[in-house]
Backbone as XML, in Angstrom:
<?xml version="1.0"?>
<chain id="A" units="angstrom">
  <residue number="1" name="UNK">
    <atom name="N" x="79.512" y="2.439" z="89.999"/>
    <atom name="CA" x="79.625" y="1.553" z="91.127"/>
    <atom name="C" x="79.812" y="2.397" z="92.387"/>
  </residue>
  <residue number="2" name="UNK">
    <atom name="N" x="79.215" y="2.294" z="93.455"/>
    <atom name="CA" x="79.265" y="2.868" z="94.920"/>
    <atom name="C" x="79.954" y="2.005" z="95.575"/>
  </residue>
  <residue number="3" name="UNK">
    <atom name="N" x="81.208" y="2.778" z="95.914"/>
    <atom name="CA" x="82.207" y="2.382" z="97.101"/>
    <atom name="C" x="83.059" y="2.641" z="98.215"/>
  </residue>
  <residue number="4" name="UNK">
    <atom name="N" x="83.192" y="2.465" z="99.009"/>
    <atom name="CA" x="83.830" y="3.042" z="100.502"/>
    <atom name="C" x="85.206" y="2.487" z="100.800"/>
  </residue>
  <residue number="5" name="UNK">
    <atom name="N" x="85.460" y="4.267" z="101.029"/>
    <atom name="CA" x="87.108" y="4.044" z="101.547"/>
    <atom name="C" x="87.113" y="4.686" z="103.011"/>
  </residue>
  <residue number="6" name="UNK">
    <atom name="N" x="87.551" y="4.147" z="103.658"/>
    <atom name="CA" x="87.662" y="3.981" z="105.490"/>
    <atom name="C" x="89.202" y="4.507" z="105.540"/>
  </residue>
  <residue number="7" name="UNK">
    <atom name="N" x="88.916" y="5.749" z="105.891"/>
    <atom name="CA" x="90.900" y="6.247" z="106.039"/>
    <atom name="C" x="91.247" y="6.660" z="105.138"/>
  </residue>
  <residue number="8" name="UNK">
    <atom name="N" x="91.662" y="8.265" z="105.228"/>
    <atom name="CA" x="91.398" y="9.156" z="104.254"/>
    <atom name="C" x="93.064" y="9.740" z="103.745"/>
  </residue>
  <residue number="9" name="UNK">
    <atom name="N" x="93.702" y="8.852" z="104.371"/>
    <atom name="CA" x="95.166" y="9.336" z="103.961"/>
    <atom name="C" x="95.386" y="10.281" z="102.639"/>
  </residue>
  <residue number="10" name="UNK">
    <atom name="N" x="97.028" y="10.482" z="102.385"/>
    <atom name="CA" x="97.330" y="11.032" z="101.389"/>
    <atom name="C" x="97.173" y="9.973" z="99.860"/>
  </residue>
  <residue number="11" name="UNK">
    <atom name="N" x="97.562" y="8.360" z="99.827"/>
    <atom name="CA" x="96.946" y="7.979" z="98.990"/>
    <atom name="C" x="95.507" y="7.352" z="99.283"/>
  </residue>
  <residue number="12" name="UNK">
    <atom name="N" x="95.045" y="7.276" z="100.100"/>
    <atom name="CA" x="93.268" y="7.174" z="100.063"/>
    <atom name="C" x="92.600" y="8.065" z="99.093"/>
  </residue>
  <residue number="13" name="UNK">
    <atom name="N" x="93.113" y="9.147" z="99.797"/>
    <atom name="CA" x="92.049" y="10.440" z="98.921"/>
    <atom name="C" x="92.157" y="10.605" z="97.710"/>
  </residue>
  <residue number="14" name="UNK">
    <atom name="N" x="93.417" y="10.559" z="97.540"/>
    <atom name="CA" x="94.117" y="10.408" z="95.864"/>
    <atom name="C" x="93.077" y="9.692" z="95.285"/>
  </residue>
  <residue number="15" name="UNK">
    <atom name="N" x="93.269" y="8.102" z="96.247"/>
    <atom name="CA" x="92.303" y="7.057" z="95.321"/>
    <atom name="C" x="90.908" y="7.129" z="95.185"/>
  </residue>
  <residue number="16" name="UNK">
    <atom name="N" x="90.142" y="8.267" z="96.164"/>
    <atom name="CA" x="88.826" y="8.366" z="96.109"/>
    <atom name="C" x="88.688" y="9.499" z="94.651"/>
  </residue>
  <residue number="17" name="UNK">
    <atom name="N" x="89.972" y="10.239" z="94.809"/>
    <atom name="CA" x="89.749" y="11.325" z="93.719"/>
    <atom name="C" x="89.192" y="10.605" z="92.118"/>
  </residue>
  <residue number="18" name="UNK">
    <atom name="N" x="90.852" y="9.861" z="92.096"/>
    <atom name="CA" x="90.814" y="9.139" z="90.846"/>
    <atom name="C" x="89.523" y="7.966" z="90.580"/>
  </residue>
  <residue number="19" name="UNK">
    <atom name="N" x="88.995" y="7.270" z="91.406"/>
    <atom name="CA" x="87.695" y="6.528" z="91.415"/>
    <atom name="C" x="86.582" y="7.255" z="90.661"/>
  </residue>
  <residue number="20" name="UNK">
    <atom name="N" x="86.301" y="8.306" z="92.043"/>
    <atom name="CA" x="85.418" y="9.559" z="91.460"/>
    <atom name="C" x="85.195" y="10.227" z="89.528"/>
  </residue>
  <residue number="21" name="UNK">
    <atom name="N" x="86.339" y="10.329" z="89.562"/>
    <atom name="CA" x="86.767" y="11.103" z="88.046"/>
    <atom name="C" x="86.171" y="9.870" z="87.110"/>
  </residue>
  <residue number="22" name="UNK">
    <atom name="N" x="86.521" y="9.038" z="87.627"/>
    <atom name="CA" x="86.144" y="7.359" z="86.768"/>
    <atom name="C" x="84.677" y="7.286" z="86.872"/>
  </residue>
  <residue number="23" name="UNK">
    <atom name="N" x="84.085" y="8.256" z="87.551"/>
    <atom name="CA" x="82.409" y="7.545" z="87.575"/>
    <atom name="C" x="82.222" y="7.220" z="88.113"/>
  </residue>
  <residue number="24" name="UNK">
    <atom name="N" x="83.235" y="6.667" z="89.499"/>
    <atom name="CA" x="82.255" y="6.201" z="90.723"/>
    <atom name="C" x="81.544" y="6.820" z="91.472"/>
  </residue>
  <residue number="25" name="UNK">
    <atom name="N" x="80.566" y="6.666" z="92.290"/>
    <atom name="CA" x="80.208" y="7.260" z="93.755"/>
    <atom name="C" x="81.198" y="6.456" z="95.215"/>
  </residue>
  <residue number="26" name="UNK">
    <atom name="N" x="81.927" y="7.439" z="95.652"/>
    <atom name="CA" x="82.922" y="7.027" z="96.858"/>
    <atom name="C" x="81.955" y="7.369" z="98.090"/>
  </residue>
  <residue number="27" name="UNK">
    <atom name="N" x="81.879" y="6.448" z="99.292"/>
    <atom name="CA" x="81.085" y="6.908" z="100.229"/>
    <atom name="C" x="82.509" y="6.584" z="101.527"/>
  </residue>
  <residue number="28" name="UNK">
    <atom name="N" x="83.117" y="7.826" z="102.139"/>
    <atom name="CA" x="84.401" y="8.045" z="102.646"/>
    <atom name="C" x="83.814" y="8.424" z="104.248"/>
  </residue>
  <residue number="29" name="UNK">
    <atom name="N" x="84.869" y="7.593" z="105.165"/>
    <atom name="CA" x="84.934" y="8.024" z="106.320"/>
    <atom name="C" x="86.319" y="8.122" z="106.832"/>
  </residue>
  <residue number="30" name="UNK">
    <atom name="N" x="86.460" y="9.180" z="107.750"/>
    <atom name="CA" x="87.372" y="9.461" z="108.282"/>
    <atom name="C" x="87.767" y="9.808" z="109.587"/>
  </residue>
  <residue number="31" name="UNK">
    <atom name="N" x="88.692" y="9.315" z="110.737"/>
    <atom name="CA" x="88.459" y="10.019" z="112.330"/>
    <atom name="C" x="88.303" y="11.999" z="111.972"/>
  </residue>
  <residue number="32" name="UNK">
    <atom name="N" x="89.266" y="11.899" z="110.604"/>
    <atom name="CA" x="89.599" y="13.629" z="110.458"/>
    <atom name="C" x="88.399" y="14.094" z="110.134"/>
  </residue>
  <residue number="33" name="UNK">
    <atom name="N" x="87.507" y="14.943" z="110.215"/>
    <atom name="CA" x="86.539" y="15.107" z="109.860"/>
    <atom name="C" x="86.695" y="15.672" z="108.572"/>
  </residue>
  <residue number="34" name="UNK">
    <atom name="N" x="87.725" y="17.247" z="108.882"/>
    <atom name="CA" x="88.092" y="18.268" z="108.101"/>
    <atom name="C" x="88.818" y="16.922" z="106.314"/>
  </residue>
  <residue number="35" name="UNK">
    <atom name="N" x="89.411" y="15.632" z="106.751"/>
    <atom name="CA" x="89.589" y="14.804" z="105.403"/>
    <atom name="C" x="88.240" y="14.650" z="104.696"/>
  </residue>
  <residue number="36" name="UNK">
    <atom name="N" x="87.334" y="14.803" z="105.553"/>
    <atom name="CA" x="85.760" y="13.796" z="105.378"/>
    <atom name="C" x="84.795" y="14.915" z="104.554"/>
  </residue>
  <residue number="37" name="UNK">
    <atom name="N" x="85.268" y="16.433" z="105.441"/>
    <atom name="CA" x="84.535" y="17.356" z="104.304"/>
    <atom name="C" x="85.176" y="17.886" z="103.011"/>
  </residue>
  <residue number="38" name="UNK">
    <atom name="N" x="86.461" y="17.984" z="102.935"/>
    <atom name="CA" x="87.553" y="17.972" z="101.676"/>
    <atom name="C" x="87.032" y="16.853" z="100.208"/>
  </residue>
  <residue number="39" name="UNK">
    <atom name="N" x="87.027" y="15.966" z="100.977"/>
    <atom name="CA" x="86.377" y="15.030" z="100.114"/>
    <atom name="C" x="85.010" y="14.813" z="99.635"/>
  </residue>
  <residue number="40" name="UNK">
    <atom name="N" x="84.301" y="15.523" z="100.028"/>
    <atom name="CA" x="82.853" y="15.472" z="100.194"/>
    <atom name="C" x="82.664" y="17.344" z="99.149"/>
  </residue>
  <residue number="41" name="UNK">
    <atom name="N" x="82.972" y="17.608" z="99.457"/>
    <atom name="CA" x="83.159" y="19.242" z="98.395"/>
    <atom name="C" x="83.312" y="18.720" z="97.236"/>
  </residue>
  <residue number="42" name="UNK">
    <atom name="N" x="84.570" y="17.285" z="97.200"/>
    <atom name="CA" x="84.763" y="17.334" z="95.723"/>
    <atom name="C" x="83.724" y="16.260" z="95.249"/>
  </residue>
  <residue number="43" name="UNK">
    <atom name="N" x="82.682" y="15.646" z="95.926"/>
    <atom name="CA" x="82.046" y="14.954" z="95.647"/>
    <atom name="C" x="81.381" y="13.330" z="96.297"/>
  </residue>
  <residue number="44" name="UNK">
    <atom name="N" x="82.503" y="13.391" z="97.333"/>
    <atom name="CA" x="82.237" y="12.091" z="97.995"/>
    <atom name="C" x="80.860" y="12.203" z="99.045"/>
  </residue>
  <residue number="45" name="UNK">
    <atom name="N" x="80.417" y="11.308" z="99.395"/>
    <atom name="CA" x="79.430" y="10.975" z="100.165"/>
    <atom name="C" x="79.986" y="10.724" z="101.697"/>
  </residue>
  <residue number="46" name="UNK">
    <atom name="N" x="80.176" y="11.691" z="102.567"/>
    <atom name="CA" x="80.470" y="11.458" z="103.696"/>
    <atom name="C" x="79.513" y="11.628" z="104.676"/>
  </residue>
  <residue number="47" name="UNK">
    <atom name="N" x="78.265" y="11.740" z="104.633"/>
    <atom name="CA" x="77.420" y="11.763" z="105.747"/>
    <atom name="C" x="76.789" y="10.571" z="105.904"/>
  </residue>
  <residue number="48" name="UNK">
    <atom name="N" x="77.169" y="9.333" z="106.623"/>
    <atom name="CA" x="76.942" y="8.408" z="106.701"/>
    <atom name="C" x="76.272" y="7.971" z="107.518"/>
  </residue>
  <residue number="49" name="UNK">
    <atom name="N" x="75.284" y="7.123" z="108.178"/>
    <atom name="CA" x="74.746" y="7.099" z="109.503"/>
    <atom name="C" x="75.734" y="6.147" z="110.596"/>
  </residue>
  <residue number="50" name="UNK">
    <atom name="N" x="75.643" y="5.916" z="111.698"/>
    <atom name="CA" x="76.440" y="4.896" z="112.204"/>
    <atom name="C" x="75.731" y="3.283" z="111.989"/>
  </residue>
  <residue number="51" name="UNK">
    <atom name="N" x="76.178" y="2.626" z="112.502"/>
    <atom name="CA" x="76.032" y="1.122" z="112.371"/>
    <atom name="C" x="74.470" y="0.969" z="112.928"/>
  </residue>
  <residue number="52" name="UNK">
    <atom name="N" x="73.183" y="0.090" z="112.514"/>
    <atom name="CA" x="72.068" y="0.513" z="113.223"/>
    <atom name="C" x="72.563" y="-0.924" z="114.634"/>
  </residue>
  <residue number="53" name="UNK">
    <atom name="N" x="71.943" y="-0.278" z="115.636"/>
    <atom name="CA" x="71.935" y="-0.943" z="116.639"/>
    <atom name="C" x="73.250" y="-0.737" z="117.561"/>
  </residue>
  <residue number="54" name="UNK">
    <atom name="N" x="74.557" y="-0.081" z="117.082"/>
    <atom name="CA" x="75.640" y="0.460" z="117.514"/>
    <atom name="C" x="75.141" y="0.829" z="118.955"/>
  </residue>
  <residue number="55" name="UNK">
    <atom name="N" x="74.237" y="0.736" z="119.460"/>
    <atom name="CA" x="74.265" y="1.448" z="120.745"/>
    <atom name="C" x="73.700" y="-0.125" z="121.638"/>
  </residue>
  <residue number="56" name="UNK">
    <atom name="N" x="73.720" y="-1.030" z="121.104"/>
    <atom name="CA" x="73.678" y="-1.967" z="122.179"/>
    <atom name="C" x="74.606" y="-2.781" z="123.090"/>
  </residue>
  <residue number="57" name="UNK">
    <atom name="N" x="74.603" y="-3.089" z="124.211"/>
    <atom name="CA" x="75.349" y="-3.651" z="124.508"/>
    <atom name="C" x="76.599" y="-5.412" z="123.483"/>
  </residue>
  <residue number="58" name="UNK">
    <atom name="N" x="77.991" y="-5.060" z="124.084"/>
    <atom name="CA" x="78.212" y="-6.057" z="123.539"/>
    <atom name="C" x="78.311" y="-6.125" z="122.047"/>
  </residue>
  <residue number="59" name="UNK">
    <atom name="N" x="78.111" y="-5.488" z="121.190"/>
    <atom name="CA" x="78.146" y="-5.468" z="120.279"/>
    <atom name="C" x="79.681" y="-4.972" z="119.540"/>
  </residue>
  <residue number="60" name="UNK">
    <atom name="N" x="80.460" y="-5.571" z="118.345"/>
    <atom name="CA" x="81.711" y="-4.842" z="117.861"/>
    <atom name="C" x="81.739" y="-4.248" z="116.597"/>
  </residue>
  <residue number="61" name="UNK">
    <atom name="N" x="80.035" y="-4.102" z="115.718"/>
    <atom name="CA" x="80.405" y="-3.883" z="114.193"/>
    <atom name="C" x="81.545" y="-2.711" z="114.377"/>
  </residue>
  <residue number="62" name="UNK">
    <atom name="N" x="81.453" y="-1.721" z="115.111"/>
    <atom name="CA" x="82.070" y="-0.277" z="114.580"/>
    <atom name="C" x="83.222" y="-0.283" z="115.055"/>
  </residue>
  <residue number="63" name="UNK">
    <atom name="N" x="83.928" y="-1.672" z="115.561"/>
    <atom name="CA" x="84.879" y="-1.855" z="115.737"/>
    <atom name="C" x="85.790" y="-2.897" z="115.017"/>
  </residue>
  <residue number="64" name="UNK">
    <atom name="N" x="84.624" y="-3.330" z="113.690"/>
    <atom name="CA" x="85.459" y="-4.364" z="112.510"/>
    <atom name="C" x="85.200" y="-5.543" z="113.251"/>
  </residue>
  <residue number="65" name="UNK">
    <atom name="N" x="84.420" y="-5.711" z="114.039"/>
    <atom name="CA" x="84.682" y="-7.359" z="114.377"/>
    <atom name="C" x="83.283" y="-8.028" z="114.162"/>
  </residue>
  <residue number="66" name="UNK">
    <atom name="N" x="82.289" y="-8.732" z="113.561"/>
    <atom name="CA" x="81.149" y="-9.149" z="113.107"/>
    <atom name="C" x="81.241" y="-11.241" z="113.148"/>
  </residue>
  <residue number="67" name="UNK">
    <atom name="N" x="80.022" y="-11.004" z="113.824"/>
    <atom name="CA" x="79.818" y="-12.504" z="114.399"/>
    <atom name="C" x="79.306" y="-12.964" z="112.954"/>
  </residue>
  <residue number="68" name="UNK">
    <atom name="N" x="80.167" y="-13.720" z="112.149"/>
    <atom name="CA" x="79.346" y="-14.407" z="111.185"/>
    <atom name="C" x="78.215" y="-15.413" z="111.119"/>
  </residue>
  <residue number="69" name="UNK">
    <atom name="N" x="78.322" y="-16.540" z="111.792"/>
    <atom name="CA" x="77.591" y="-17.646" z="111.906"/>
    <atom name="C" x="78.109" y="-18.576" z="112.425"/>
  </residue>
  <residue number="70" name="UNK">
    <atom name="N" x="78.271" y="-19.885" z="112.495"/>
    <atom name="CA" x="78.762" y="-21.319" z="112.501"/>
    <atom name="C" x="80.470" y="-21.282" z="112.333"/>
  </residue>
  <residue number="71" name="UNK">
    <atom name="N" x="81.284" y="-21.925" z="112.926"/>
    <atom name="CA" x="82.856" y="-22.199" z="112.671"/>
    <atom name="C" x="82.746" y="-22.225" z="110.868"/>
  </residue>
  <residue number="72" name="UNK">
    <atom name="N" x="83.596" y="-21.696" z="110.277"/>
    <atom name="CA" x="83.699" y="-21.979" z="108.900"/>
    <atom name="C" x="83.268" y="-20.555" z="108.244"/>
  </residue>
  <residue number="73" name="UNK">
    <atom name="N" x="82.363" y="-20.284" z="108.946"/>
    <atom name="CA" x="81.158" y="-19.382" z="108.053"/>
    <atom name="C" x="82.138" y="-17.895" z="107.587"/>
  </residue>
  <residue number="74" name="UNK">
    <atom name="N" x="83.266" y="-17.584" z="108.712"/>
    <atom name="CA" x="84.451" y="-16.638" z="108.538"/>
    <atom name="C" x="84.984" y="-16.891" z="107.321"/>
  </residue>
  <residue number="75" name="UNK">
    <atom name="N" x="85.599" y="-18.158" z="107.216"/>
    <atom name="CA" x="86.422" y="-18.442" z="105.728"/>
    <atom name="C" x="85.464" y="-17.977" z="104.399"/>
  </residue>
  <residue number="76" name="UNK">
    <atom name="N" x="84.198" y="-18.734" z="104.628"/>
    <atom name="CA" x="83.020" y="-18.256" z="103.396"/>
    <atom name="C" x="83.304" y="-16.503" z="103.695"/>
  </residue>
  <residue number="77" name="UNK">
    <atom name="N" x="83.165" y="-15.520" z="104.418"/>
    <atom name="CA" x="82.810" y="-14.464" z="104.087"/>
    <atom name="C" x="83.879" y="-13.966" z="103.427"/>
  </residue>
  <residue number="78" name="UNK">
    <atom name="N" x="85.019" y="-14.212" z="103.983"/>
    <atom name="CA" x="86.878" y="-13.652" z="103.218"/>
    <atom name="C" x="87.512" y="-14.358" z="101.912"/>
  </residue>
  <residue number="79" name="UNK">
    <atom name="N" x="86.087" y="-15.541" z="101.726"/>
    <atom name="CA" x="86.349" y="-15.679" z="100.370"/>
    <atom name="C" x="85.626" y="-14.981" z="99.498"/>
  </residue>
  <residue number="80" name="UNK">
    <atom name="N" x="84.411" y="-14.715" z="99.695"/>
    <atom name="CA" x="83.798" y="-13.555" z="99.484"/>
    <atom name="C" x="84.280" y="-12.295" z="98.667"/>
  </residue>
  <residue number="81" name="UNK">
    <atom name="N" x="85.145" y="-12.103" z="100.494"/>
    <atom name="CA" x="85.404" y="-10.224" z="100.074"/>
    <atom name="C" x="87.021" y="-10.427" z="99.009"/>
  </residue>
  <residue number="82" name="UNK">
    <atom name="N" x="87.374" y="-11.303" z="99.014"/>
    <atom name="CA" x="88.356" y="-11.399" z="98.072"/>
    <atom name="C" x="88.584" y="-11.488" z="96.679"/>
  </residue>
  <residue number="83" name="UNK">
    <atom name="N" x="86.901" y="-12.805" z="96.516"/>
    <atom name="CA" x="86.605" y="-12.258" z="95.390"/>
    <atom name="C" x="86.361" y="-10.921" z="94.638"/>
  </residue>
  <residue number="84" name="UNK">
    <atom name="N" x="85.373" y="-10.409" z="95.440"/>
    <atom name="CA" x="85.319" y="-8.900" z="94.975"/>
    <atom name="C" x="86.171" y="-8.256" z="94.742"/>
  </residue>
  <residue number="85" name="UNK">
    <atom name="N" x="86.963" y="-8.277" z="95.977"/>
    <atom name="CA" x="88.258" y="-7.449" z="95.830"/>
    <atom name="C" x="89.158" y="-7.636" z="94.451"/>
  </residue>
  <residue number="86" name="UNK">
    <atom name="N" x="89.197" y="-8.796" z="94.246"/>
    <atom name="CA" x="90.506" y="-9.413" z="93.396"/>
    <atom name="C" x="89.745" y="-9.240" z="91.865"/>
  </residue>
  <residue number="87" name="UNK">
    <atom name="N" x="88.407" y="-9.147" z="91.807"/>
    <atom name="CA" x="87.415" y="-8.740" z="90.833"/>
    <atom name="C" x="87.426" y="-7.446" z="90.312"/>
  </residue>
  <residue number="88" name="UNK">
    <atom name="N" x="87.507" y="-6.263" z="90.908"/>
    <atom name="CA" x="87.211" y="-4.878" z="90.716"/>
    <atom name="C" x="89.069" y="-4.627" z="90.409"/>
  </residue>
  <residue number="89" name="UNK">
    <atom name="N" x="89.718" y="-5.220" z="91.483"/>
    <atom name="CA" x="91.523" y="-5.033" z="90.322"/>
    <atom name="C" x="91.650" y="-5.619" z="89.271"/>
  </residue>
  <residue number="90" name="UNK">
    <atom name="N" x="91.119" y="-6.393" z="88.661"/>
    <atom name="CA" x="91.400" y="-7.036" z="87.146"/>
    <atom name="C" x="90.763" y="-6.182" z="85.640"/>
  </residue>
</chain>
């Protein structure tokens, strides 16, 4: 399974380590760079491209904020990512 950890702390990395060892592919970003190539030696995928279109006006992906759709359409996506989430811990 390919997955991304955003923030490379002391337990982040841990957790990208232990993922890794498990067979995953981790695709890791970090402001630290020097976290981003540490992790990437031992195997992670840190050369990532930026967001496409990041350079237009007005826009917030690379700042976590994403226009879903219609009033409501927010709740559908965070039920979503919860599932997953609450899926891959069980």
């Amino acid at each position: 399974m390919q997955l991304g950890m955003i923030g490379l702390g002391r337990m982040e990395a841990n957790m990208v380590r232990r993922l890794m060892k498990g067979g995953h592919q981790c695709v890791i970003y970090d402001r630290n760079v020097e976290a981003v190539q540490t992790l990437a030696r031992e195997g992670g995928t840190g050369d990532i491209p930026r967001t496409p279109n990041a350079d237009r006006v007005g826009t917030t992906a690379e700042e976590g904020y994403v226009h879903c759709g219609p009033p409501g359409a927010g709740h559908f996506v965070k039920m979503v990512h919860n599932g997953i989430e609450y899926g891959i811990v069980e």
